[in-house]
C-alpha positions in Angstrom: -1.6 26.1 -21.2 1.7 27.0 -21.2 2.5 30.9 -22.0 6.3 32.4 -22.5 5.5 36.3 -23.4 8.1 38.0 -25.7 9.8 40.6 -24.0 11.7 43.5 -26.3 15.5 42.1 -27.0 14.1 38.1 -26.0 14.9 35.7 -28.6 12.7 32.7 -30.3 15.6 30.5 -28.4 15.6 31.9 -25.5 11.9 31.6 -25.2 11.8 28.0 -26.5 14.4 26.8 -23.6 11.9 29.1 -21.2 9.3 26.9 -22.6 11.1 23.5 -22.7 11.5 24.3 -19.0 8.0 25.1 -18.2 7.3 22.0 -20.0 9.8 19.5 -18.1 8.5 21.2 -14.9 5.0 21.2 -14.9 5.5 17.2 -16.2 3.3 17.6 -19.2 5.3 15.4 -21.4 5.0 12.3 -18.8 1.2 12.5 -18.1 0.9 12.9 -21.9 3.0 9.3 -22.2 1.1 7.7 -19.6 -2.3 8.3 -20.7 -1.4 7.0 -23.8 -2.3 3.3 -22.6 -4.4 2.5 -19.9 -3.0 1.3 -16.9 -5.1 -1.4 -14.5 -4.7 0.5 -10.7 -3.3 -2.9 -9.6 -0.5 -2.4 -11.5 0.5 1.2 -10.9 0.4 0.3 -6.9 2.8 -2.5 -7.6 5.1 -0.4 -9.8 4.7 2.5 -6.8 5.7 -0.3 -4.8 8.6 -1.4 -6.7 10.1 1.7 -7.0 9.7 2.2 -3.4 12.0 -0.9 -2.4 14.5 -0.1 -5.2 14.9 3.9 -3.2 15.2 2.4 0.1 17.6 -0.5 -1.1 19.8 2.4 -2.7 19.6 4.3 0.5 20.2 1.8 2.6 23.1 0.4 0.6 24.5 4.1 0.7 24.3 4.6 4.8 26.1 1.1 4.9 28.9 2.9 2.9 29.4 5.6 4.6 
């Protein structure tokens, strides 16, 4: 669980965007969308694997740029 403690002089905003950003990066907001369906292993490797060629095509596509 997520705390933000109140200091003296902190605002309610100021401690929601403390908390928005605890939130974004601790990822809580993804794994709570992804276990929302169940997801067969097979398919997260070839999604893993997917994602994998499309970063290497962008990288390779940026060295033959530059």
């Amino acid at each position: 669980m997520l705390i933000v403690e109140l200091k003296n002089g902190l605002t309610i905003d100021r401690a929601l965007k403390i908390l928005k950003g605890k939130v974004a990066k601790t990822k809580q907001l993804k794994q709570l969308r992804d276990r929302q369906a169940y997801v067969k292993p097979s398919v997260e490797r070839r999604d893993e694997l997917k994602k994998a060629a499309y970063i290497q095509k962008l990288r390779q596509e940026e060295e033959e740029n530059n």
